[in-house]
DSSP file (Angstrom, degrees, kcal/mol; ACC not computed):
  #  RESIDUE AA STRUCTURE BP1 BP2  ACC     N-H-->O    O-->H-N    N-H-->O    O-->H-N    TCO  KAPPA ALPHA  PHI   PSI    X-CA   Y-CA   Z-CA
    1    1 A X     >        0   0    0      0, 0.0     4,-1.8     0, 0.0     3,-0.1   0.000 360.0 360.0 360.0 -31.8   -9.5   -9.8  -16.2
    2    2 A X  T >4  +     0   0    0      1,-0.2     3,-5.9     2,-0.2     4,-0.3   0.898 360.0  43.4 -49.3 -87.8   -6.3  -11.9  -15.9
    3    3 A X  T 3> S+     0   0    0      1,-0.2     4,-0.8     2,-0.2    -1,-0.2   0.318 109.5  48.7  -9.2 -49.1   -4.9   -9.6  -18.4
    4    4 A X  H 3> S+     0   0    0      2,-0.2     4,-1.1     3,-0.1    -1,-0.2   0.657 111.4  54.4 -58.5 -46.8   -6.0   -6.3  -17.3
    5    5 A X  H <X S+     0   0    0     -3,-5.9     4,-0.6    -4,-1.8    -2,-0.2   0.703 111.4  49.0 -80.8 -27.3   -4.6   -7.5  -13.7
    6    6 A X  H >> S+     0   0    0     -4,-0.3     4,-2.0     2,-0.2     3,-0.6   0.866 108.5  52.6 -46.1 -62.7   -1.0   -8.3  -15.6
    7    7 A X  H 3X S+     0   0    0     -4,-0.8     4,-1.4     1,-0.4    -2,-0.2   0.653 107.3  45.4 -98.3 -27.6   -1.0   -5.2  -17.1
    8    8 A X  H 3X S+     0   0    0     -4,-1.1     4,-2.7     2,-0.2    -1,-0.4   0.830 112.1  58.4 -79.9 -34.5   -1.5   -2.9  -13.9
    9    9 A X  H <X S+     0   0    0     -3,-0.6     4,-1.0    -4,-0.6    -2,-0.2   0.873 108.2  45.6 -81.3  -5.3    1.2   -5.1  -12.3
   10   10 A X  H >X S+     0   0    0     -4,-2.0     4,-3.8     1,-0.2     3,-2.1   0.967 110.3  50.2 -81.1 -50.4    3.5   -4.2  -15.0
   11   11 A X  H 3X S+     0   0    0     -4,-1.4     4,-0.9     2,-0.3    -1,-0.2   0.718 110.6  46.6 -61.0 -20.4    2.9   -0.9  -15.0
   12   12 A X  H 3X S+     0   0    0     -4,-2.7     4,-0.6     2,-0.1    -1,-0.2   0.677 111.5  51.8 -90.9  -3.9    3.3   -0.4  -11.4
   13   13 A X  H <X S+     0   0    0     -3,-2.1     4,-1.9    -4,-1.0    -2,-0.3   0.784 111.8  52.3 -90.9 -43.1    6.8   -2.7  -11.5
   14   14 A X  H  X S+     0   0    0     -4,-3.8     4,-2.6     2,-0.2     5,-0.2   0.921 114.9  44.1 -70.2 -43.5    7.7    0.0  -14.6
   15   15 A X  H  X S+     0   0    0     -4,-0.9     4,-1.3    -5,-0.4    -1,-0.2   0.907 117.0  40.8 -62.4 -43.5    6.9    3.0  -12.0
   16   16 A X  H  X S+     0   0    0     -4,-0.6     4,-2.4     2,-0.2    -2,-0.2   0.862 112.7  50.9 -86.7 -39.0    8.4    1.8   -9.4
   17   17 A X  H  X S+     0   0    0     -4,-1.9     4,-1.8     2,-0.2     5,-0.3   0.998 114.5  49.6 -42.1 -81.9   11.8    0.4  -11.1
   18   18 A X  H  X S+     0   0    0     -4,-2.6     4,-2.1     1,-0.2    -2,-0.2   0.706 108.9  52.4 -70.9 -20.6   12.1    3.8  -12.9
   19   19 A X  H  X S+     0   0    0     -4,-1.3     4,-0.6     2,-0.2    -1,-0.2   0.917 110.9  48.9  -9.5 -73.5   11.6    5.9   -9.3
   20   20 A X  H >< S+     0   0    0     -4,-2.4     3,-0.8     1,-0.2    -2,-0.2   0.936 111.0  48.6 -66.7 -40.1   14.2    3.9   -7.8
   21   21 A X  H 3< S+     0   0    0     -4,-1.8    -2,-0.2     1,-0.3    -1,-0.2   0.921 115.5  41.5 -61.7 -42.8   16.7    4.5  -10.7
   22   22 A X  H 3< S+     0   0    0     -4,-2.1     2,-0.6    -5,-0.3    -1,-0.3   0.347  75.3 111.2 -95.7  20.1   16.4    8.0  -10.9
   23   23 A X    X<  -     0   0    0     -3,-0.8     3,-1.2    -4,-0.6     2,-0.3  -0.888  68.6-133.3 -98.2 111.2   16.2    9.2   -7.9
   24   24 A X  G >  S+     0   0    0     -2,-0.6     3,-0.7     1,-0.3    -1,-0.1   0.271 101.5  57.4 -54.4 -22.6   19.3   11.1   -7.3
   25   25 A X  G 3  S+     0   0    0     -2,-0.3    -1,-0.3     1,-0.3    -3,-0.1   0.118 107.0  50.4-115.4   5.0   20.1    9.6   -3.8
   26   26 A X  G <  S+     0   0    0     -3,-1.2    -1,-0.3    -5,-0.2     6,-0.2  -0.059  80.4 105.3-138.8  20.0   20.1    6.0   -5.3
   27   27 A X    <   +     0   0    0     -3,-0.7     2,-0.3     4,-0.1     3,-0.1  -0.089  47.3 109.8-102.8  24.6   22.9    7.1   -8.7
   28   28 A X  S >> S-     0   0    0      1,-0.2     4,-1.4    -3,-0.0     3,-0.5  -0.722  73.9-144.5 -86.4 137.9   25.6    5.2   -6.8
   29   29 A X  H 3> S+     0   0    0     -2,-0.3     4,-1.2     1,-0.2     5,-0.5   0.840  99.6  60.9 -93.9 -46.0   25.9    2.1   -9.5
   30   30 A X  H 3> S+     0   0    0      1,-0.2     4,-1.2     2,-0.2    -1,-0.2   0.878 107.3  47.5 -57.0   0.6   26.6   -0.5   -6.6
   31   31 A X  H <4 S+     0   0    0     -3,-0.5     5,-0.2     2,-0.1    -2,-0.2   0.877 116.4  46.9 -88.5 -50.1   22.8    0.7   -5.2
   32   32 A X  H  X S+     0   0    0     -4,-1.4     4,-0.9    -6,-0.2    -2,-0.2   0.704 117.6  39.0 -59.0 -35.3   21.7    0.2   -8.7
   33   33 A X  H  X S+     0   0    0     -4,-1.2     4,-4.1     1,-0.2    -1,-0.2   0.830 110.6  55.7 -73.1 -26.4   23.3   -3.1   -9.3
   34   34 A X  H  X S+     0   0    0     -4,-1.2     4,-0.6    -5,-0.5    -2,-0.2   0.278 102.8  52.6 -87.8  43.3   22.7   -4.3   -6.4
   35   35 A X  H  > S+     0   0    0      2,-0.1     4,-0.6    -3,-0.1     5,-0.3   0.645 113.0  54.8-110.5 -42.9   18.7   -3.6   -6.8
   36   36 A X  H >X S+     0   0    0     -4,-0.9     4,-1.6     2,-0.2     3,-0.8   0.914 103.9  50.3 -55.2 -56.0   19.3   -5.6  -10.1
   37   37 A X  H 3< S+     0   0    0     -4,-4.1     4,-0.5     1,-0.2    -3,-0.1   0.933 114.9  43.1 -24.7 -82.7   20.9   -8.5   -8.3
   38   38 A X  H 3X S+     0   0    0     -4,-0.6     4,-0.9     1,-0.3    -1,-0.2   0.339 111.7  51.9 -62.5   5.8   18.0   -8.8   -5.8
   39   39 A X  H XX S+     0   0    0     -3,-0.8     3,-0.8    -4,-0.6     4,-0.6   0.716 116.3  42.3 -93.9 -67.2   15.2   -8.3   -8.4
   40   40 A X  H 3< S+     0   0    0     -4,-1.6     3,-0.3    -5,-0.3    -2,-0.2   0.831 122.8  42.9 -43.7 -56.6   16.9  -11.1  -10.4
   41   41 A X  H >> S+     0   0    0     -4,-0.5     4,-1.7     1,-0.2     3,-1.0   0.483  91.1  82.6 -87.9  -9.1   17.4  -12.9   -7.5
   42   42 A X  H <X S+     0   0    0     -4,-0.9     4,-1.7    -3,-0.8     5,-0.3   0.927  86.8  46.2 -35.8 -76.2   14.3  -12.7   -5.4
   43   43 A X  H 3X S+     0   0    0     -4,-0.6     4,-0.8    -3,-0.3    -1,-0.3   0.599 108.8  52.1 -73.8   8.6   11.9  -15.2   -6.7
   44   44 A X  H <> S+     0   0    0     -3,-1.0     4,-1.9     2,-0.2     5,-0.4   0.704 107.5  52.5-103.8 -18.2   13.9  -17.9   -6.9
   45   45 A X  H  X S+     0   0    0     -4,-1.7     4,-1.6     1,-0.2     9,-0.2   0.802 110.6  53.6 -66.2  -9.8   14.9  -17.2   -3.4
   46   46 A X  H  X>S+     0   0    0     -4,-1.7     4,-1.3     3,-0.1     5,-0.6   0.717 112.9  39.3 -87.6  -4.5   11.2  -17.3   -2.7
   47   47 A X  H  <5S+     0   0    0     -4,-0.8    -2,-0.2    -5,-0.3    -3,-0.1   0.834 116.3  50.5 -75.6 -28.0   10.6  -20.5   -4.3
   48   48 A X  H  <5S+     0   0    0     -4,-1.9    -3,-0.1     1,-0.1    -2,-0.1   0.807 134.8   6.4 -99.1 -57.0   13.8  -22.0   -2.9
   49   49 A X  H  <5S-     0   0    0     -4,-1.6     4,-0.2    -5,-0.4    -3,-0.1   0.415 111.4 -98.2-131.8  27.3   13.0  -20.8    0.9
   50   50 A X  T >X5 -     0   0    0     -4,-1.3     4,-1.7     3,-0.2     3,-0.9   0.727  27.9 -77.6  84.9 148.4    9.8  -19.4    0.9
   51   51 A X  H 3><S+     0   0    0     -5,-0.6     4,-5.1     1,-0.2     5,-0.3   0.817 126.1  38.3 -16.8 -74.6    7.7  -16.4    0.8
   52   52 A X  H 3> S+     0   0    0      2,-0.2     4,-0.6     1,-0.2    -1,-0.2   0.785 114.4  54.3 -11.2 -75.9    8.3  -15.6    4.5
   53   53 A X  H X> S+     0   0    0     -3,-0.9     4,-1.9    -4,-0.2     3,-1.5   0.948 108.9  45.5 -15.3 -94.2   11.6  -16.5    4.4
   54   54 A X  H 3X S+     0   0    0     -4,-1.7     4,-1.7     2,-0.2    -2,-0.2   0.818 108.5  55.5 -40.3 -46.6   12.3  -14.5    1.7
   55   55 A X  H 3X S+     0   0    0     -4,-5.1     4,-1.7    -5,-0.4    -1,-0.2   0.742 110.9  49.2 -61.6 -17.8   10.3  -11.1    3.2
   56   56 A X  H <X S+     0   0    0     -3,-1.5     4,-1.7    -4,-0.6     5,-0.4   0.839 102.6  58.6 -96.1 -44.3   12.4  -11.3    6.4
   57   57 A X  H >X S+     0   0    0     -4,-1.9     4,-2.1     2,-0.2     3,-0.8   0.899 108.2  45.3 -43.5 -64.2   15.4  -11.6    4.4
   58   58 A X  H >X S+     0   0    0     -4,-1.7     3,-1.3     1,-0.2     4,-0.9   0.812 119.0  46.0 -27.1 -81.0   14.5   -8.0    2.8
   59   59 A X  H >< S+     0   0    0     -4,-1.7     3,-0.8     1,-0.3    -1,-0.2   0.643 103.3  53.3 -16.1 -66.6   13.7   -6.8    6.3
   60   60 A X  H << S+     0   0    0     -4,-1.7    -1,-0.3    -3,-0.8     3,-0.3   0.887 123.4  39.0 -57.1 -46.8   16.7   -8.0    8.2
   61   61 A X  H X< S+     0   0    0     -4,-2.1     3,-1.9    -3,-1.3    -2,-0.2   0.757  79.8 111.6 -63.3 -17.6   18.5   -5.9    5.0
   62   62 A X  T <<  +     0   0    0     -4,-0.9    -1,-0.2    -3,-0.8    -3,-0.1   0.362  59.6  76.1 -60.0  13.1   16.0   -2.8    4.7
   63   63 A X  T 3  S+     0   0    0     -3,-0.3    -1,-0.3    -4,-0.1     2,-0.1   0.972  88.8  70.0 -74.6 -40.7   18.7   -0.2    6.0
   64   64 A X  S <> S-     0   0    0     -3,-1.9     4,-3.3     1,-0.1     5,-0.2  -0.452  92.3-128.7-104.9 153.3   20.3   -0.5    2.4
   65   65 A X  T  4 S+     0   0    0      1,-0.2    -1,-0.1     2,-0.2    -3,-0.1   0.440  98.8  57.8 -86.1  -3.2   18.2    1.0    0.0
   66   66 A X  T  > S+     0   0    0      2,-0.2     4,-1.8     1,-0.1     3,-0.4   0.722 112.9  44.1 -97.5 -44.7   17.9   -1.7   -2.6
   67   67 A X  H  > S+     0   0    0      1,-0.2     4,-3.3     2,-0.2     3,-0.4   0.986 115.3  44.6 -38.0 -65.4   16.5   -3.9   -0.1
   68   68 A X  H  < S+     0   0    0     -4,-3.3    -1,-0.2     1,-0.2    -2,-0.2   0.512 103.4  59.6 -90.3  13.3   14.5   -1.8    1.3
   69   69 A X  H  > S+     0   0    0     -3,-0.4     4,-2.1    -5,-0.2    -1,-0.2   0.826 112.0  46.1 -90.0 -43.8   13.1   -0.3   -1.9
   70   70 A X  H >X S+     0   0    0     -4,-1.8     4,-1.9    -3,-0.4     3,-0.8   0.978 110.9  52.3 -68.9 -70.0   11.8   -4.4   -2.8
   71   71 A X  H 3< S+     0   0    0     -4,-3.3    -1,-0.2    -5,-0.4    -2,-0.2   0.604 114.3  48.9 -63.5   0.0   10.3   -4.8    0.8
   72   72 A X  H 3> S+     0   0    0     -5,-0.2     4,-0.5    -3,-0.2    -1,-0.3   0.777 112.7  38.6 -96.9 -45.1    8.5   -1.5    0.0
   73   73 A X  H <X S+     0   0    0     -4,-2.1     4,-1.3    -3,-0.8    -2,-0.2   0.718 109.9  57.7 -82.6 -17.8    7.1   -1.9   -3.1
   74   74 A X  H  X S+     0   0    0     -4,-1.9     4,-0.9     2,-0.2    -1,-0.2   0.447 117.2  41.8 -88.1 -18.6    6.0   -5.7   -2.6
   75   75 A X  H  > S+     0   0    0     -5,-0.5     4,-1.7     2,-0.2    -2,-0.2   0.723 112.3  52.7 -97.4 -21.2    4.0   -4.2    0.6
   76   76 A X  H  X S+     0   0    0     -4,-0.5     4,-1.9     2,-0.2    -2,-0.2   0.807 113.6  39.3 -89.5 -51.5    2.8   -1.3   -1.1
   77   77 A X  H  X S+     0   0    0     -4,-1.3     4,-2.3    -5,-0.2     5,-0.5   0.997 112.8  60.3 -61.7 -28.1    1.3   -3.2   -4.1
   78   78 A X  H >X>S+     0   0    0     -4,-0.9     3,-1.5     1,-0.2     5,-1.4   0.912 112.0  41.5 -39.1 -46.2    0.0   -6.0   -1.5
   79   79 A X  H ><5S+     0   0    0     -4,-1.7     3,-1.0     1,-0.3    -1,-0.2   0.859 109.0  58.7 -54.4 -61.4   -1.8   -3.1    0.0
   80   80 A X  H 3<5S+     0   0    0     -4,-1.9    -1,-0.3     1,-0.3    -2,-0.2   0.455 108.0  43.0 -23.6 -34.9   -2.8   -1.8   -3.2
   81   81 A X  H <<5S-     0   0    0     -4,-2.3    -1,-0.3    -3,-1.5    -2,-0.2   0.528 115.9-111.8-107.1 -12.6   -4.7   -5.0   -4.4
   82   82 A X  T <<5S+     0   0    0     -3,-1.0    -3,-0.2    -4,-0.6    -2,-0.1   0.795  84.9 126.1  92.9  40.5   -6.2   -5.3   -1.2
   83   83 A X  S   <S+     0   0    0     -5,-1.4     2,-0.3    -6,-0.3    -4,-0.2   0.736  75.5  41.5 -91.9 -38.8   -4.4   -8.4   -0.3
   84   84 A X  S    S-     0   0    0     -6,-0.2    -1,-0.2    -7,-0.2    -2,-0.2  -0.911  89.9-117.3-119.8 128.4   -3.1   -6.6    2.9
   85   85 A X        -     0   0    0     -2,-0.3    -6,-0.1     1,-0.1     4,-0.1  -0.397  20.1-124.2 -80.9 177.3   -5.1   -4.5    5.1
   86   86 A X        +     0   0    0     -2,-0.1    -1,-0.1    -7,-0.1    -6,-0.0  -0.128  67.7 120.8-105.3  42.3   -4.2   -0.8    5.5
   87   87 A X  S    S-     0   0    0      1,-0.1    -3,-0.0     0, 0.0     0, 0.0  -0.016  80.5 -86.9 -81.4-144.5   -3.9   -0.7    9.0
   88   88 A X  S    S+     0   0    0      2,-0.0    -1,-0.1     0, 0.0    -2,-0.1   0.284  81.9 126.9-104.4   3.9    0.0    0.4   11.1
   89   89 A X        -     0   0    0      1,-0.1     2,-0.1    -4,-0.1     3,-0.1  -0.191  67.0-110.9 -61.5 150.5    1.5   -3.1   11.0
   90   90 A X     >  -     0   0    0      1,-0.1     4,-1.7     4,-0.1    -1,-0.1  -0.336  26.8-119.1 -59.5 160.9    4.7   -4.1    9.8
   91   91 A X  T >4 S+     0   0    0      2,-0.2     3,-0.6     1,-0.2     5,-0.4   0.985 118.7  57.4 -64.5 -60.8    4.7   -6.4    6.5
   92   92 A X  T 3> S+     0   0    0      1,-0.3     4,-1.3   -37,-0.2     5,-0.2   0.780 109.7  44.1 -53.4 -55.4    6.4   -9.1    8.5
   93   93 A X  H 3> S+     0   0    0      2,-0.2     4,-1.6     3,-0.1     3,-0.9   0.915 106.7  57.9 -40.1 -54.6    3.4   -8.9   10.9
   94   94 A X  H X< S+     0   0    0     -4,-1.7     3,-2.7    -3,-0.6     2,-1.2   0.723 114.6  40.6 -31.2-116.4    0.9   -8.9    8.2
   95   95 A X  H 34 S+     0   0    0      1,-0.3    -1,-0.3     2,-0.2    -2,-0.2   0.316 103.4  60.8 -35.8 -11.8    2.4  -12.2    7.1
   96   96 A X  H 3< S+     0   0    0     -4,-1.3    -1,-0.3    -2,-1.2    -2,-0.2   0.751 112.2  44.0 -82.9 -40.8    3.0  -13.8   10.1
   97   97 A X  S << S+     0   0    0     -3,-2.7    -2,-0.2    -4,-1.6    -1,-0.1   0.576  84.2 113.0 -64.9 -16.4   -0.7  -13.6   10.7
   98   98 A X  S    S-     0   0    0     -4,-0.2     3,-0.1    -5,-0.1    -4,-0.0   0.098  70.4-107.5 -76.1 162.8   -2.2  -14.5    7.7
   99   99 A X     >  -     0   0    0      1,-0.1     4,-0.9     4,-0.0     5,-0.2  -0.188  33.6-111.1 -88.2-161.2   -4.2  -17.5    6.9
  100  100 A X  H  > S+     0   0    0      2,-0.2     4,-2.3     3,-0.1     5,-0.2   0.901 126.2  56.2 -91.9 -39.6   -2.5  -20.3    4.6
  101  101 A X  H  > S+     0   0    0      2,-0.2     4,-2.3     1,-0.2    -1,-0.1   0.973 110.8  46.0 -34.4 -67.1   -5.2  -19.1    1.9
  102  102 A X  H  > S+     0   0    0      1,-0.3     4,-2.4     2,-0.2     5,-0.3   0.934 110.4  50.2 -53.3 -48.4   -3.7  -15.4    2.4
  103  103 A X  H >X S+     0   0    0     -4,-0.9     4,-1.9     1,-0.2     3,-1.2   0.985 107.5  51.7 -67.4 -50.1   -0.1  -16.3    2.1
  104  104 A X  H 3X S+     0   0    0     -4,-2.3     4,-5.1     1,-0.3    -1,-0.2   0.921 109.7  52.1 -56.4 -44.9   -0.4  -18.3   -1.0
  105  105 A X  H 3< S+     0   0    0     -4,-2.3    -1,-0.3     2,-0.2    -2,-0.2   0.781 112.0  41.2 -23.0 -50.5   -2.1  -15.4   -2.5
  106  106 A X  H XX S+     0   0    0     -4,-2.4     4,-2.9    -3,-1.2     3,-1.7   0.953 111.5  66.9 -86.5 -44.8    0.5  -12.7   -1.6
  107  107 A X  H 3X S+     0   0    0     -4,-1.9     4,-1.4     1,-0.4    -2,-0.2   0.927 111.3  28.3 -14.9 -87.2    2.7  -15.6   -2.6
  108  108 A X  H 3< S+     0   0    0     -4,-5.1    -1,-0.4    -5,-0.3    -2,-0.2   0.131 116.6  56.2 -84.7  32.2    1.6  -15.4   -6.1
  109  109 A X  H <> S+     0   0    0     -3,-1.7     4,-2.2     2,-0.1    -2,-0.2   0.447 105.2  50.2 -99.3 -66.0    0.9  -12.2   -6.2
  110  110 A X  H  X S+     0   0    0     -4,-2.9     4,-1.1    -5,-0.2    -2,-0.2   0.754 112.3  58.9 -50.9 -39.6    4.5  -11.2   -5.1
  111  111 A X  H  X S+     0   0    0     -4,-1.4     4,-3.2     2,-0.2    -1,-0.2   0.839 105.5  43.4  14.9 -91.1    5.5  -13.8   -8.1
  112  112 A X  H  4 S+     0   0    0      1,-0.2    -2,-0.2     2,-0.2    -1,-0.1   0.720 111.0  52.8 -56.1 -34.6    3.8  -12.1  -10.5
  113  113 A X  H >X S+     0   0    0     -4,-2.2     4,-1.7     3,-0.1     3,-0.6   0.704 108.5  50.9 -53.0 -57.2    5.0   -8.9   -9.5
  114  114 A X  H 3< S+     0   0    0     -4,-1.1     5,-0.4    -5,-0.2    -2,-0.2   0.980  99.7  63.0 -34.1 -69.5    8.9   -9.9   -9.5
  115  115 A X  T 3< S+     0   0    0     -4,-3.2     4,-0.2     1,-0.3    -1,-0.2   0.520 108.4  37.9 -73.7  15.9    8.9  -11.3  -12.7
  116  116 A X  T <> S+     0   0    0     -3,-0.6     4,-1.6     2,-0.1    -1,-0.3   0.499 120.3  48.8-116.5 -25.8    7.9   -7.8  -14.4
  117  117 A X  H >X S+     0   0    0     -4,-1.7     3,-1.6     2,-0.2     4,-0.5   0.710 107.3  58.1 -68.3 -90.9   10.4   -5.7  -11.7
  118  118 A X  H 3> S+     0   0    0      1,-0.3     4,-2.0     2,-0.2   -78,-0.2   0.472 109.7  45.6  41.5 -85.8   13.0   -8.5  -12.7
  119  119 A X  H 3> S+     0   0    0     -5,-0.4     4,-2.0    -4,-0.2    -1,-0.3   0.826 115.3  40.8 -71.0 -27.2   12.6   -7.2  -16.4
  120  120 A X  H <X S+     0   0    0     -3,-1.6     4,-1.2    -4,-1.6    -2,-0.2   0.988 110.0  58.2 -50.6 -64.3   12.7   -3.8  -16.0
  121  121 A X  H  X S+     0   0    0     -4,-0.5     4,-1.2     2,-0.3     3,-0.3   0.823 111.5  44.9 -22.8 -69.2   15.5   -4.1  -13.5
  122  122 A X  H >< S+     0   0    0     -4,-2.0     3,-0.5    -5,-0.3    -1,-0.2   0.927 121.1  40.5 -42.2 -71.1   17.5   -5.9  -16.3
  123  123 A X  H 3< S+     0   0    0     -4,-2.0    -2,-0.3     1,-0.2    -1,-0.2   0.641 118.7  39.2 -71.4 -24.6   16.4   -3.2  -18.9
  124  124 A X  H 3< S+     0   0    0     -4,-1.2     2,-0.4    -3,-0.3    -1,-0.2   0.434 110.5  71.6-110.8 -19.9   16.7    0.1  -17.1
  125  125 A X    <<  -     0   0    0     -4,-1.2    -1,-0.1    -3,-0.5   -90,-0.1  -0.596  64.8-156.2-121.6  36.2   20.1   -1.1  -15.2
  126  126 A X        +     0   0    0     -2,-0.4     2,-0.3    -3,-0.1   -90,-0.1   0.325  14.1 176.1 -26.5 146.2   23.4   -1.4  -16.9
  127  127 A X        -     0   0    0    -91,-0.0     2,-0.2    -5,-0.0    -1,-0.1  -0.859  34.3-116.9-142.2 143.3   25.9   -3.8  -15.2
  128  128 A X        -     0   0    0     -2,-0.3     2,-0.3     1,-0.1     0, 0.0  -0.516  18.1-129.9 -63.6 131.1   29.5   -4.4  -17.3
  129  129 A X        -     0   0    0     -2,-0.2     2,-0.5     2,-0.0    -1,-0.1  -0.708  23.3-148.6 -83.7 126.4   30.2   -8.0  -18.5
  130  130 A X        -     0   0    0     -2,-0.3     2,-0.5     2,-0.0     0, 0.0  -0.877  15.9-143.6 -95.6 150.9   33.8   -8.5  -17.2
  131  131 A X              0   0    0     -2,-0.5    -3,-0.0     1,-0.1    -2,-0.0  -0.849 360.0 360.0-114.4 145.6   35.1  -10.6  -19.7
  132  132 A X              0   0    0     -2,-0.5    -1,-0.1     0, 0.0    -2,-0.0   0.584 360.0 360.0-125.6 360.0   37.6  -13.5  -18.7
């Protein structure tokens, strides 16, 4: 089951990573690196200042599209595993409610989920080494 449960989250990190790259309205490369930043940089800003934390960062950004492309997809799979109900709240409500069981869950869930957008991000994403 682990396995099985890995394997959907990759495959929905692969769908959603190549979505965002090729969608013609996102082929500016500073929206594309910076979706590559914040995938790289995501989980350690949720380990560093917590789930929460982190999901209001996204928020407070979600006009720009890389932002809001992460706070979209991390709500959409919550939903998806049934982690989150599917009522008309905002994520941030959803988490602000949640029980300490539920947030550690989405926690690692959200986790698990990074670290295969992360690698995609990385692989799908050019960014130029300036050399110094």
């Amino acid at each position: 089951m682990p396995r099985q449960m890995d394997n959907e989250r990759a495959a929905y990190a692969y769908d959603r990573v190549k979505t965002f790259c090729e969608d013609p309205s996102n082929k500016q490369e500073k929206t594309l690196k910076e979706f590559r930043s914040l995938a790289r940089s995501l989980p350690s800003m949720i380990q560093i200042n917590g789930f929460g934390a982190a999901i209001a960062f996204l928020y407070a950004k979600k006009k720009g599209l890389a932002h809001n492309e992460l706070y979209m997809t991390i709500f959409c799979w919550l939903k998806q595993q049934g982690i989150v109900s599917e009522d008309n709240r905002e994520f941030m409500e959803v988490i602000t409610v949640q029980s300490r069981d539920g947030y550690k869950r989405m926690t690692w869930e959200t986790m698990g989920l990074l670290s295969w957008i992360k690698r995609f991000a990385e692989g799908m994403i050019e960014v130029e080494q300036q050399i110094e």
